[in-house]
C-alpha positions in Angstrom: 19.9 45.4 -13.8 16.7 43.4 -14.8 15.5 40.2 -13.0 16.7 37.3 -14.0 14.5 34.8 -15.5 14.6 31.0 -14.1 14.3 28.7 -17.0 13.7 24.7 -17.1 13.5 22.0 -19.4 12.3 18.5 -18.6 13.6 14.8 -19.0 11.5 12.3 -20.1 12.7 9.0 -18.4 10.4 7.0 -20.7 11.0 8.1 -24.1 14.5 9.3 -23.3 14.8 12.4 -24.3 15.1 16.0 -23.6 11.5 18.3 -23.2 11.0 21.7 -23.7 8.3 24.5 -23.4 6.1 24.4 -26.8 4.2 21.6 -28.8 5.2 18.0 -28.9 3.9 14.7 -29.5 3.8 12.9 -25.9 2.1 9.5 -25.6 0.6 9.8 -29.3 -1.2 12.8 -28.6 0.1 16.4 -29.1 0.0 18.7 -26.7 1.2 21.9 -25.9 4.1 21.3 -22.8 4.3 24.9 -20.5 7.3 24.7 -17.7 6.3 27.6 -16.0 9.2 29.9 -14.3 8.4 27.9 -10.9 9.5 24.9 -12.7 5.4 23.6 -12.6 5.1 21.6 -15.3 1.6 22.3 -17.6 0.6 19.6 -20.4 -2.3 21.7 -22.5 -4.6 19.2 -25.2 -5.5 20.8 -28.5 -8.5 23.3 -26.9 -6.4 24.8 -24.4 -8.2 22.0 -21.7 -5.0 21.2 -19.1 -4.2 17.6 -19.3 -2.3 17.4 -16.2 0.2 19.7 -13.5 3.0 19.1 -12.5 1.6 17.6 -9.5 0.0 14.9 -11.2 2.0 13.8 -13.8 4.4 10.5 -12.2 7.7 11.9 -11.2 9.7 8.8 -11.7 9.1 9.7 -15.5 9.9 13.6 -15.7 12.9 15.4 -14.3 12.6 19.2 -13.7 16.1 20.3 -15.2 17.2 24.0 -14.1 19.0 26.5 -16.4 22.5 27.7 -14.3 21.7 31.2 -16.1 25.7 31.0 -17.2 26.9 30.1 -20.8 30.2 28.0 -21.5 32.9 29.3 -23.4 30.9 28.5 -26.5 28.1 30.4 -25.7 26.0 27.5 -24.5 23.7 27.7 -21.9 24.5 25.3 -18.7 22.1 23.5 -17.3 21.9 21.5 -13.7 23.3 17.7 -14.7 25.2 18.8 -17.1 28.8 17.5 -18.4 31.7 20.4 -18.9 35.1 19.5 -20.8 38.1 21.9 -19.5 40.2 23.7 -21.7 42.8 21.1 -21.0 40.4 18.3 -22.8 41.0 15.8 -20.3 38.9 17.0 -16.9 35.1 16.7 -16.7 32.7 18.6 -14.6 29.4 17.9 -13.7 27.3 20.4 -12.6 25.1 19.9 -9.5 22.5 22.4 -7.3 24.7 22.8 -3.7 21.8 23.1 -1.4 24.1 24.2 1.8 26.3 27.6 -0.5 22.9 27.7 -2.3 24.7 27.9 -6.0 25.9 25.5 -9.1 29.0 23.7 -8.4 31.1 21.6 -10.7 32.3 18.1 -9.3 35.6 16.8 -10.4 34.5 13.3 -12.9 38.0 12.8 -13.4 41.1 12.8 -10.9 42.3 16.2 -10.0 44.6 17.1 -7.0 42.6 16.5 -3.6 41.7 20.5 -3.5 39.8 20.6 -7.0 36.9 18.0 -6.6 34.6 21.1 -5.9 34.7 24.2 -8.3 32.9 27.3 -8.3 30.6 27.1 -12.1 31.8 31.0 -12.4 35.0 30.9 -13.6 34.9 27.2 -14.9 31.8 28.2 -17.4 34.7 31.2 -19.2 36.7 28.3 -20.2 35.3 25.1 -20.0 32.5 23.2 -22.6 29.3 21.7 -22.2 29.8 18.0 -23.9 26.7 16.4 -22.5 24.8 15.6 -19.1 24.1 12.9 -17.3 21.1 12.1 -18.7 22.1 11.2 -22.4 25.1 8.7 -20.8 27.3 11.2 -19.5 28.3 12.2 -15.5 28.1 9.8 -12.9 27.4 6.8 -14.9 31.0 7.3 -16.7 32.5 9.9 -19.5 31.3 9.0 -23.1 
């Protein structure tokens, strides 16, 4: 069995919208964005010159996002923050890092019985759908 790979993505508070490793325009200048497997964050200019590090680009504008390394019942990847629709179409999960079990939990966004506010992400991701996350208006700051 080969290691597993740790992937990220980034949020950008500031434009709003989903980053990923490769080239895009940020600010008005392109650059080439690297999220290394650490989750370090590398802008690159045209040359190859680094713009900035993760450690000093302002935090309160990106959001390292971590990949769950699971795929819904779609085939989707999962991704920390994001929204899951059960097979029953009317419970929501978001999914959040547990730092004390040290895995990817889903949280109940809708009522279920007292027992079910915590789920373990494997089985939910086998029949349950990614529909969103809580960055694009979905999660804790109500369902879309």
């Amino acid at each position: 069995m080969g290691m597993k790979v740790r992937e990220f993505r980034i949020w950008d508070r500031e434009d709003n919208k989903m980053l990923y490793s490769g080239y895009i325009s940020l600010d008005g200048n392109d650059i080439r964005l690297h999220i290394d497997i650490d989750g370090s964050l590398i802008g690159y200019d045209e040359g190859g010159g680094i713009l900035w590090h993760q450690v000093d680009i302002p935090t309160d504008r990106f959001v390292v996002i971590q990949s769950t390394g699971l795929l819904d019942c779609d085939g989707k990847k999962i991704w920390d923050g994001d929204v899951l629709q059960d097979d029953d179409k009317e419970t929501f999960y978001e999914i959040e890092w547990a730092n004390n079990g040290g895995t990817f939990l889903g949280v109940a966004l809708t009522p279920v019985s007292p027992g079910n506010l915590y789920v373990s992400l494997r089985p939910l991701n086998e029949h349950a759908a990614v529909v969103g996350n809580i960055y694009e208006g979905y999660g804790k700051r109500g369902i879309k």
